[in-house]
Legacy VTK file of the C-alpha trace (Angstrom):
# vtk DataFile Version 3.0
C-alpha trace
ASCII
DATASET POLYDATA
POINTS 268 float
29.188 -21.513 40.326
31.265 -24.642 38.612
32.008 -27.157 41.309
35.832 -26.296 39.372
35.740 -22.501 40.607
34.791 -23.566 44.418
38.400 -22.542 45.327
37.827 -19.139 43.670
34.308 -18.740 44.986
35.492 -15.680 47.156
36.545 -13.621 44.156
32.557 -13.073 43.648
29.350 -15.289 42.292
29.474 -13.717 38.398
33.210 -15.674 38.229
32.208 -18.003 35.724
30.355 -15.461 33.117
33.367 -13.764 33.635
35.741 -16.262 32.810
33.461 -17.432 30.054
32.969 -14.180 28.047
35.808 -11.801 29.222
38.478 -11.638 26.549
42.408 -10.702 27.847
44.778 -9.323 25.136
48.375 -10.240 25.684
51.451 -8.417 23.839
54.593 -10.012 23.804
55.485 -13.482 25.246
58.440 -13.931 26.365
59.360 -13.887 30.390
56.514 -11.789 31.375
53.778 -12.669 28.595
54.306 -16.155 29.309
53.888 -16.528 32.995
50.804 -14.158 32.668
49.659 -16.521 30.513
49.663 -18.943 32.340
48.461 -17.582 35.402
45.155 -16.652 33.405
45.141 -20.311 31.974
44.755 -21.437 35.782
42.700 -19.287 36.914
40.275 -20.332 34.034
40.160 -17.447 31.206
38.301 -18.583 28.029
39.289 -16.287 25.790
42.750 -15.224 24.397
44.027 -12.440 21.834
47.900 -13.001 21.667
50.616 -11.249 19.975
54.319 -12.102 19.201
56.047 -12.252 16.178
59.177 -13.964 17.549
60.898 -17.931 17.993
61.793 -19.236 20.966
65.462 -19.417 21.578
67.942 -21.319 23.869
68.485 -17.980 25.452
64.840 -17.493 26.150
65.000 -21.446 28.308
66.102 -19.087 31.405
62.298 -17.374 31.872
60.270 -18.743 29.235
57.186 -20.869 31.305
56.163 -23.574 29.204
58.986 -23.696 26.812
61.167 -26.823 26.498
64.594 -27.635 25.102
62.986 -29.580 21.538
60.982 -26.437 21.243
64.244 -24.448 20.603
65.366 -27.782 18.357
61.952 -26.928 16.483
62.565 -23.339 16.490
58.938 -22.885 17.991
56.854 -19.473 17.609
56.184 -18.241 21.193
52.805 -18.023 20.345
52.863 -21.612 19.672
54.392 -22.487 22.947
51.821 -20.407 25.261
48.811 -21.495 23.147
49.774 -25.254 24.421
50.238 -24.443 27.573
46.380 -22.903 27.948
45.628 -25.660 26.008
46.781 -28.487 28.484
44.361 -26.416 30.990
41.710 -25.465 28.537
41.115 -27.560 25.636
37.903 -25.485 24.479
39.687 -21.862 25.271
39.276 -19.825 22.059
42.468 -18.194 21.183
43.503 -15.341 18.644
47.546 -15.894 17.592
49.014 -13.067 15.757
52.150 -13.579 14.559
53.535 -9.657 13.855
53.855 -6.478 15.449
50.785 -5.481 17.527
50.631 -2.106 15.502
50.646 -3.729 12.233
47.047 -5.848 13.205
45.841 -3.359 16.459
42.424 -3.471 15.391
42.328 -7.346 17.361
43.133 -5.792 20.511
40.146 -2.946 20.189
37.902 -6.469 20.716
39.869 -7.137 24.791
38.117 -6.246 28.615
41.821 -6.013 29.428
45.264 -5.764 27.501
48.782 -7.005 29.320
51.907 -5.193 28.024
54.882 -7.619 28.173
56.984 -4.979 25.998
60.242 -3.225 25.825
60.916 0.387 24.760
59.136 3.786 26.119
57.943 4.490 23.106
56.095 0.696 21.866
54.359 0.925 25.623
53.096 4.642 25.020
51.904 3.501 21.460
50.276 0.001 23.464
48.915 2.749 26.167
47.427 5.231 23.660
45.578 2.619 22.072
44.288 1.101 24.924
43.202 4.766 26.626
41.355 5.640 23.378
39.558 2.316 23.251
38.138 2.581 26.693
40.174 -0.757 27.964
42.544 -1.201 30.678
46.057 -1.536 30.185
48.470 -3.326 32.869
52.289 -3.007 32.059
54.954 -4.703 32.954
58.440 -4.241 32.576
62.153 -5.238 34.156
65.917 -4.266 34.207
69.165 -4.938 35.504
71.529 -2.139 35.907
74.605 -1.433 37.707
75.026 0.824 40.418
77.981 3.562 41.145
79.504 0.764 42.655
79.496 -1.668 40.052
76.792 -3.715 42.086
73.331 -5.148 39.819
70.636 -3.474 40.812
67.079 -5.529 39.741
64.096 -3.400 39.500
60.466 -3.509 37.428
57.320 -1.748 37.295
53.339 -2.700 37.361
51.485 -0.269 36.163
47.209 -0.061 35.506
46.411 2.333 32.866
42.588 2.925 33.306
40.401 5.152 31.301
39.698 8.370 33.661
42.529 7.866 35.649
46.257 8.714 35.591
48.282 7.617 33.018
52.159 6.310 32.473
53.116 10.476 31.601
50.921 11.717 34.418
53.104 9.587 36.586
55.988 10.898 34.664
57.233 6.862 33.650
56.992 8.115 30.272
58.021 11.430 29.464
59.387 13.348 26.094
62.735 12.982 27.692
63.010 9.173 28.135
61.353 9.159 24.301
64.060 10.992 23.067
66.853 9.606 24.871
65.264 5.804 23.637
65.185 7.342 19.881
68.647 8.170 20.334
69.676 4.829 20.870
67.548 2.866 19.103
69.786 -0.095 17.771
72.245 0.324 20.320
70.408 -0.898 23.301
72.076 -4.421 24.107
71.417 -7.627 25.569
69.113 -7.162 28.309
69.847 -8.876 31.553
66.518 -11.284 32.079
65.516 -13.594 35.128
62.276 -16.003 35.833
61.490 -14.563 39.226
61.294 -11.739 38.969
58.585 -11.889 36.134
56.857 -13.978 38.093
56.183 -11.383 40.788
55.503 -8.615 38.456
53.241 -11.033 36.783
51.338 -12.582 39.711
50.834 -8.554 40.586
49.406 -7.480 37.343
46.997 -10.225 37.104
46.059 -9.642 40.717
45.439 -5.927 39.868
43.153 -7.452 36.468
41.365 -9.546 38.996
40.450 -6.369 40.813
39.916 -4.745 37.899
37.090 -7.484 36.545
35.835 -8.975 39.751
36.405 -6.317 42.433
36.913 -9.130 44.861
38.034 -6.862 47.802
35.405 -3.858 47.813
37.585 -1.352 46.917
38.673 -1.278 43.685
38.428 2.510 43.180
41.185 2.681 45.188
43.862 0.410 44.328
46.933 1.367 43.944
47.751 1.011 40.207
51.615 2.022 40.032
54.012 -0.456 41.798
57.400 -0.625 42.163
59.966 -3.909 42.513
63.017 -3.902 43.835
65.044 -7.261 43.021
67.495 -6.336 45.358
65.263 -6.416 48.534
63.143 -8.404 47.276
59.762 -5.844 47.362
57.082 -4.384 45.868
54.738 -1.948 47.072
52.910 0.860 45.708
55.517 3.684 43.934
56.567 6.990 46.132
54.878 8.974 43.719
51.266 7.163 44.144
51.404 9.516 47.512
50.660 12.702 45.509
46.922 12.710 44.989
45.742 11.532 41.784
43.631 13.582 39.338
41.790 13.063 36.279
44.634 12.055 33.298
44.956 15.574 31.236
46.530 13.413 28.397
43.490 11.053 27.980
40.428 12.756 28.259
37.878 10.456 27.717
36.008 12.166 24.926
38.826 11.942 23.045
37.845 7.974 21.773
38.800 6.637 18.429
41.403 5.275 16.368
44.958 7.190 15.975
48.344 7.066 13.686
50.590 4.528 15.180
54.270 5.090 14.962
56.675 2.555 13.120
59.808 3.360 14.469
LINES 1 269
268 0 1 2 3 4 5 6 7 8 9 10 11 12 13 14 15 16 17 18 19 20 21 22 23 24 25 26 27 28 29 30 31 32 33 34 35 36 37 38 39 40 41 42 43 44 45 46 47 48 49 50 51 52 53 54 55 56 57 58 59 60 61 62 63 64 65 66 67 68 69 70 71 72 73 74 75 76 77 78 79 80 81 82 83 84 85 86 87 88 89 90 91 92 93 94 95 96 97 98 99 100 101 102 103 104 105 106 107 108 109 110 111 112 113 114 115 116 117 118 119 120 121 122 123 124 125 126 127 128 129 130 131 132 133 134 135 136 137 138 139 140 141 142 143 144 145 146 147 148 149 150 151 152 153 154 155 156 157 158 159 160 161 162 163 164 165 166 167 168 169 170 171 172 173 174 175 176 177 178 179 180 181 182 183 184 185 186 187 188 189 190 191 192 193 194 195 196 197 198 199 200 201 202 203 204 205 206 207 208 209 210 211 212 213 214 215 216 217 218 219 220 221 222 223 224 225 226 227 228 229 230 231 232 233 234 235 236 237 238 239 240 241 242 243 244 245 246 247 248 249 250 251 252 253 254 255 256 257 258 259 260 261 262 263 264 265 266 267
């Protein structure tokens, strides 16, 4: 192992092949994409497939790691902004920017060991999810709101969730469902500005790349049975595994894995 990895030894002897070869598709840069992003830059990931069609902002400053006020002067690309930072770290990594939609050049992500969601909307994760599930590759999603309660009080809350092939997926745990798809549809357009934070995406962050970690290295000797659903509450300041990760899993009914190949992807 690289005298550079000693510190990461314990995460098993293959860590530098791994880090070398294994390529990490990211989807959408912004609070979450960014500190993932940089959290795989650390660790020492060579290889990068990144998506975002988008400028940074002065409204993205609040969450945005890397990004600087002359970057929003600049009117920077995102994918600009995180492909410096892994550059600072890794001057030789070999990065993929893609500059539109990730259904309008998917075939880039068919390539990843692992994909990162970083998305909103139901229906742009189930599209991300479908892909992934058909192409054999994990998917970890992340996600975050800010909602008030009956009594007018913010309530902060997210999601981490590991889409594996064989295993349940985002309907099976019911997170996506035809209602929420419906009920999205109807108010596509109409959704608002949606309250955003840096810590929060840092935790939901530093848990889906600990889950990937698992996932590549399986580190702790148990990897077949992580939990693969968590939940965040902002509010106490937790996450743990979701309530419904109690009712024993099955095989996913809506991804059977004979059903591989490429599908119709939605444009809404």
């Amino acid at each position: 192992m690289s005298a550079k990895n000693n510190r990461q030894s314990f995460l098993g002897h293959n860590l530098d092949h791994v880090l070398e070869t294994c390529a990490i598709g990211v989807v959408g840069l912004g609070g979450g994409g960014s500190q993932i992003v940089q959290q795989l830059a650390h660790i020492g990931f060579k290889n990068y497939i990144l998506y975002d069609f988008d400028k940074i902002t002065d409204t993205n400053l609040n969450r945005l790691v890397g990004a600087t006020k002359h970057d929003v002067e600049e009117e920077l690309p995102k994918l600009f902004i995180s492909e410096r930072l892994i550059r600072g770290l890794l001057p030789d990594a070999r990065i993929s920017c893609i500059s539109k939609r990730w259904q309008d050049q998917p075939d880039d992500l068919k390539t990843c060991d692992i994909i990162f969601g970083c998305l909103d909307g139901y229906q742009n994760r189930a599209e991300l999810e479908s892909l992934a599930r058909r192409a054999l590759i994990p998917y970890i999603d992340i996600g975050m709101d800010v909602r008030n309660d009956q009594n007018n009080i913010p309530r902060m809350f997210g999601q981490v969730f590991a889409s594996i092939p064989g295993y349940p997926c985002m309907r099976c745990y019911d997170f996506i469902n035809d209602a929420v798809l419906a009920k999205e549809t109807l108010a596509y357009g109409d959704a608002g500005i949606r309250p955003q934070v840096i810590w929060p995406n840092s935790v939901l962050a530093g848990t889906a790349v600990g889950l990937a970690m698992n996932l590549l290295m399986n580190w702790t000797g148990k990897c077949e049975d992580q939990t693969i659903y968590y939940e965040y509450d902002g509010n106490k300041g937790t996450i743990k595994p979701h309530v419904k990760c109690d009712i024993p899993s099955k095989a996913c009914d809506h991804y059977k894995l004979e059903n591989t190949g490429d599908i119709v992807l939605g444009r809404n």
